[in-house]
C-alpha positions, 0 to 999 in steps of 0.5 A, spaced: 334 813 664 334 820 660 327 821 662 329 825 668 334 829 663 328 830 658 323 832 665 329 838 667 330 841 660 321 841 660 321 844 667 327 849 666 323 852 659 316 852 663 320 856 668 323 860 664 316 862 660 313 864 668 319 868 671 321 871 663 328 869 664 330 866 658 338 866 660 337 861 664 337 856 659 343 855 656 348 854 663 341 850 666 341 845 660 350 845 661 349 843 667 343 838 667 347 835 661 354 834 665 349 830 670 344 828 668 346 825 661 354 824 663 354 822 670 347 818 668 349 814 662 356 813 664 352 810 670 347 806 666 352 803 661 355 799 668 348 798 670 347 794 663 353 790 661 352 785 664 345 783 661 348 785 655 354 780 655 349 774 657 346 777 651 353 776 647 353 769 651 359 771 655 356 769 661 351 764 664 344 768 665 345 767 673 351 772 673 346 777 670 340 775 673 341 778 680 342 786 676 337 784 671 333 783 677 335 790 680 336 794 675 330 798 677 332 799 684 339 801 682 338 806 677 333 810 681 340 809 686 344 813 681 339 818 679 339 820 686 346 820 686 347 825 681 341 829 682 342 830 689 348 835 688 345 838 681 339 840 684 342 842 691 347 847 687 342 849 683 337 852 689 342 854 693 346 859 688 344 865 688 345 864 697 352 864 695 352 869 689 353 864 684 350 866 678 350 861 672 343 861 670 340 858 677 334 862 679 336 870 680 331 869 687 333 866 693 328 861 696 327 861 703 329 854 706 322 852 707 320 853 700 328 850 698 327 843 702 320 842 700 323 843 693 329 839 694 324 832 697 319 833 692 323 834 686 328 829 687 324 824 689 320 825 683 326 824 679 328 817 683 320 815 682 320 817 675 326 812 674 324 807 677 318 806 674 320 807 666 325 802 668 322 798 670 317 799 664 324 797 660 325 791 664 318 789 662 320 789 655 327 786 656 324 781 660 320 779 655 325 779 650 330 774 654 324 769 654 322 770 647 329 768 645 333 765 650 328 763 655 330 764 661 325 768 666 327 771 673 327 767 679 329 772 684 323 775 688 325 780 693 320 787 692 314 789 694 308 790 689 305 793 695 312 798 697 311 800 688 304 801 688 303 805 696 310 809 695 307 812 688 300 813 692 304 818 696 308 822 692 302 823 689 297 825 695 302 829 698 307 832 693 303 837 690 301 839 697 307 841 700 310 845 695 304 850 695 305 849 703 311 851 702 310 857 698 304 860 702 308 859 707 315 863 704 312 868 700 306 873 698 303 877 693 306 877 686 312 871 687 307 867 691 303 867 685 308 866 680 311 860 685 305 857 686 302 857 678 309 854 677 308 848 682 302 847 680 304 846 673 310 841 675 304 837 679 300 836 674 305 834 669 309 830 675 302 826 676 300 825 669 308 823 668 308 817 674 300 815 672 303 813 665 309 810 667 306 806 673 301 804 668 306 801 663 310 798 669 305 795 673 299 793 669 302 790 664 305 783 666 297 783 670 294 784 663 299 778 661 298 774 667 290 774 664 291 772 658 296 768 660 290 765 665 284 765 658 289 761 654 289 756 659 281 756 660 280 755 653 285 748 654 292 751 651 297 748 656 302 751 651 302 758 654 309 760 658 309 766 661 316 771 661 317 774 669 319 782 668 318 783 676 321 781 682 315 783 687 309 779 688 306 779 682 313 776 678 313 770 683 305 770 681 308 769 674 313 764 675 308 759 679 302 761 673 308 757 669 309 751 675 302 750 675 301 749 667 307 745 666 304 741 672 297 741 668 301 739 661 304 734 666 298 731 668 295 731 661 301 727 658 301 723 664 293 722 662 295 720 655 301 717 656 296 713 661 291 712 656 295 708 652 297 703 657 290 702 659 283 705 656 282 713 657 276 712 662 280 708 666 287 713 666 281 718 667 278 715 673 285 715 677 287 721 675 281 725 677 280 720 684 280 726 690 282 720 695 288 718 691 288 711 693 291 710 684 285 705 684 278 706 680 272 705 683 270 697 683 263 698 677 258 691 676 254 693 670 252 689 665 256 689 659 258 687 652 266 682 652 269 681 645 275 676 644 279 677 638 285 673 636 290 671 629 288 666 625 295 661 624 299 666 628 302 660 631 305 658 624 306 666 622 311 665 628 315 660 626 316 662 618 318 669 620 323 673 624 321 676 631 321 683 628 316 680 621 312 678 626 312 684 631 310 689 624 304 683 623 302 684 630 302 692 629 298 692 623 294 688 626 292 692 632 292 698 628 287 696 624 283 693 630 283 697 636 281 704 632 274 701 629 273 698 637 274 705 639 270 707 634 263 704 636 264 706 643 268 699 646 275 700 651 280 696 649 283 693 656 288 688 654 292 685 648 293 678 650 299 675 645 297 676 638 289 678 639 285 683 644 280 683 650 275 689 649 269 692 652 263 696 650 259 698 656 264 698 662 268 703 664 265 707 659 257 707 658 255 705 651 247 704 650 246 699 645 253 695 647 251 689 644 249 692 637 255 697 637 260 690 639 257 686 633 257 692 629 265 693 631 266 685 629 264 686 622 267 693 620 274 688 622 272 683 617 271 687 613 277 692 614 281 686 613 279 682 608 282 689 604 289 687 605 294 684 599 292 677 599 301 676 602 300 681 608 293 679 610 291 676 616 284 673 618 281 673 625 276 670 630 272 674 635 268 671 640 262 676 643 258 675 649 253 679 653 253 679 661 254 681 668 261 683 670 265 687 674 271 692 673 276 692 679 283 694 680 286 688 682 294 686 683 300 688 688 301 695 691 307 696 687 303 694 681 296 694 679 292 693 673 284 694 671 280 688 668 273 685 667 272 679 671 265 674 671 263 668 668 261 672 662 267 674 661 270 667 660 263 665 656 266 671 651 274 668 651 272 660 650 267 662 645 273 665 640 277 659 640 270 655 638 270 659 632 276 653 629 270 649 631 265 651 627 270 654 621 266 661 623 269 668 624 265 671 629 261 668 634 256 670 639 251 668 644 244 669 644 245 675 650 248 678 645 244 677 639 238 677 643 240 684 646 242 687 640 236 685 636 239 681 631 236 675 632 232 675 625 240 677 621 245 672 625 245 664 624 243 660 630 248 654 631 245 650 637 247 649 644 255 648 644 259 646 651 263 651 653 270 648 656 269 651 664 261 652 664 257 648 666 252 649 662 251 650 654 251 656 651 247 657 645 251 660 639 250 664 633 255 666 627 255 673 625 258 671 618 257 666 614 261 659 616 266 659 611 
C-alpha cells in the first residue's frame, strides 16, 4: 500500500523537471507523506491485524478469513479516502491562493476534474492490484504452513479484468481531451508531454500488476492441472482470490480429492476383491455396483494347508491366524504374479483364477507354473514354520457373475469346472500328491510329456470320471 506514495514522489519530480519548478518538491512530498505514508499505513496496520493475530494463533481462520478476503477491496477503499482530499487540496491551491508547493498555474475545471478521476482512480486501481498480488503470496503462505484456503467467493473475475480495460482505453485520452480543450500553445504542450508521461508509465504500472495479480493463480491452476495428468493426486492448491478464478481453485481441490478418493476407494476395493473386478465396478457408466456376467474359459486353482485342522488345535487362535497370514503372502503375490486374480480365501486355502475377469493367454501353462513356484517357495521355509499344501487346477467353461443381496454382493466363478477344480485339491490326500490337474489342463498347457498321468479317478458331485495328472512327484 506504499505504492501510490512511491507513484506520487515519481509523478511530482517528472513534474518538477517539465515545468522547472523544483521548490515544489519538498512541501508536495510533506504532504504525500501525511497522507499517503501516515493515513495510509495507519490504515494498513488495521487492515492486516486480524490476519496477523490468526498468524500468532489468537484467532480461529474464520474470524480473518472474511478480511483476508477483502483486503484488496478494502484497501483500495482507503487509499481513496486519503487520496481524495490530498489531491483536491493539491489542484485547487493556487484557486484559493494558497501557495505550499502545489502547481503555481491554475487548471481550468475541465483539466482540474479529468485530473482528479484519472489520477485517483489510478491510484484506487493500482492498490488494488499490488494487493491483491500481495494476497496471492499471502495466500499461498497460509496454505503452505497453515493449510487453510479461502472459501469465500464474492468478486468478479470479469468486474477486475473490464474495469482495467477501461482505465487504460480511456484514461490517457481524456486528459489530453482535457488539455486541448483548456489550454494552447506552450502550456498545452508542457501539459499534454506531461499526461502522456504519466499514461505511459500508469499503463506499464497496471499491466505489470495485473499480471502479478491475475495470471499468477492461472498459471497454478495449469500446473496444478498437469501434475494431475501425469497421475499426481497429491497436488493441492492455495485459493489467493474470491472471484471466479479462486472458486475454480477450490473446486480443482474438490475434484482431486474426490479423484484420490475413488483411487483409495479402487485399492481399497481391490484388496477385498481382485483389481479387475474393483476396476470394472468403479468404471461402470450405469452404475448398477455390479460387473458385467463373462463366460469364458478359463484356468481354476484350489489350494488348501496341509494339517491345518491340527495346526488349529495345538496352537492359539493369534499363532494360527500369524501361520495363515504367512501362508497367503507368501501364496497370493506368486498367483499375481503369473497373471491369475485371486477371488476368495476360503478358511485356510484359496480359490484363484487366471483367464477371468483378467485375460491371460496361456492360463493353463501360467496356472501349473504358479503351483509349482508355490512349492517350491514353501519348501524354503524353517522346518518349525513350514507348511505344506495341496492344490487342485482344472481347465474349462465358467462364468463370472455378481450374485447375492441388494445390500450385499460378491463376484465369483460358477460352473462345473470350478467344482472339478475344488474336489480335485482334496484328492491330493487320495493320491499322497501336492499338485493335481486334469487332463484340460495339462493338455492346454502342453505338458502332457512332463506330468504323471494318474488314471480316471471319480470326482464326489460329477458324473463322470476325470482324468488326472500329479505336477509333482507322489510324495
Amino acid at each position: 500500500m506504499a505504492m501510490p506514495f512511491v507513484v506520487d514522489v515519481v509523478t511530482l519530480c517528472a513534474y518538477a523537471a517539465v515545468n522547472q519548478e523544483p521548490e515544489i518538491l519538498l512541501p508536495s512530498f510533506l504532504q504525500s507523506a501525511i497522507f499517503l505514508v501516515i493515513g495510509v499505513g495507519g490504515s494498513a496496520y488495521f487492515l492486516i491485524r486480524p490476519i496477523r493475530r490468526f498468524i500468532a494463533r489468537d484467532i480461529a481462520f474464520a474470524e480473518a478469513e472474511r478480511c483476508l478476503s477483502h483486503l484488496p477491496r478494502r484497501s483500495a477503499t482507503v487509499v481513496a479516502i486519503f487520496y481524495l482530499p490530498m489531491i483536491t487540496l493539491r489542484l485547487l491551491a493556487p484557486r484559493v491562493g494558497i501557495s505550499f508547493g502545489s502547481p503555481l498555474e491554475v487548471q481550468t475545471w475541465t483539466d482540474f476534474a479529468s485530473s482528479f478521476v484519472v489520477i485517483t482512480g489510478f491510484n484506487v486501481l493500482l492498490t488494488f492490484y499490488v494487493v491483491s498480488a500481495y494476497l496471492d503470496q499471502l495466500c499461498e503462505y497460509l496454505f503452505r504452513t497453515r493449510g487453510v484456503n479461502l472459501e469465500i467467493f464474492l468478486g468478479r473475475f470479469r468486474r477486475k479484468i473490464g474495469i482495467a480495460i477501461l482505465y487504460v482505453a480511456f484514461a490517457g485520452i481524456t486528459l489530453l481531451a482535457a488539455d486541448i480543450v483548456s489550454y494552447s500553445g506552450d502550456r498545452l504542450l508542457r501539459e499534454s508531454t506531461m499526461d502522456v508521461i504519466a499514461a505511459v508509465t500508469g499503463t506499464a504500472f497496471i499491466y505489470f500488476w495485473i499480471n502479478r495479480a491475475l495470471t499468477q493463480p492461472i498459471a497454478r491452476l495449469d500446473g496444478g492441472m498437469h501434475r494431475v495428468a501425469k497421475h499426481d493426486l497429491a497436488v493441492r492448491l492455495p485459493v489467493t482470490s474470491d472471484d471466479e478464478m479462486g472458486h475454480a481453485v477450490s473446486r480443482f481441490n474438490k475434484m482431486v480429492e474426490g479423484l484420490s478418493e475413488r483411487e483409495y476407494l479402487r485399492d481399497t476395493f481391490g484388496k477385498y476383491v481382485s483389481e479387475s473386478v474393483a476396476t470394472a465396478i468403479l468404471h461402470d457408466g450405469q452404475r448398477t455396483g455390479r460387473a458385467a456376467d463373462t463366460t469364458a474359459e478359463a484356468t481354476l486353482m484350489f489350494t488348501d494347508i496341509e494339517g491345518f485342522t491340527g495346526l488349529s488345535e495345538r496352537m492359539v487362535p493369534a499363532e494360527v491366524a500369524k501361520i495363515l497370514n504367512t501362508y497367503l503372502a507368501t501364496v497370493v503375490p506368486i498367483i499375481q504374479r503369473h497373471g491369475g486374480v485371486v477371488n476368495n480365501f476360503i478358511g485356510d486355502g484359496l480359490f484363484a483364477s487366471f483367464n477371468l475377469p483378467l485375460p491371460l493367454a496361456d492360463h493353463a501353462a501360467a496356472a501349473i507354473q504358479a503351483a509349482l513356484d508355490i512349492q517350491q517357495a514353501l519348501a524354503a521355509f524353517p522346518a518349525d514354520a513350514g507348511v505344506r499344501t495341496r492344490i487342485g487346477i482344472n481347465t474349462g467353461s465358467v462364468i463370472g457373475v455378481t450374485i447375492g443381496a441388494e445390500n450385499r454382493l460378491n463376484y465369483t466363478l460358477l460352473g462345473d469346472a470350478v467344482n472339478i477344480a475344488s474336489r480335485l485339491e482334496q484328492l491330493n490326500k487320495q493320491f499322497g500328491t501336492g499338485i493335481l490337474a486334469t487332463e484340460s489342463t495339462v493338455r492346454a498347457a502342453g505338458a502332457l510329456e512332463r506330468c504323471v498321468r494318474l488314471g480316471a479317478a471319480e470326482v464326489r458331485g460329477h458324473e463322470h470320471d476325470v482324468v488326472v495328472y500329479c505336477i509333482d512327484p507322489p510324495a
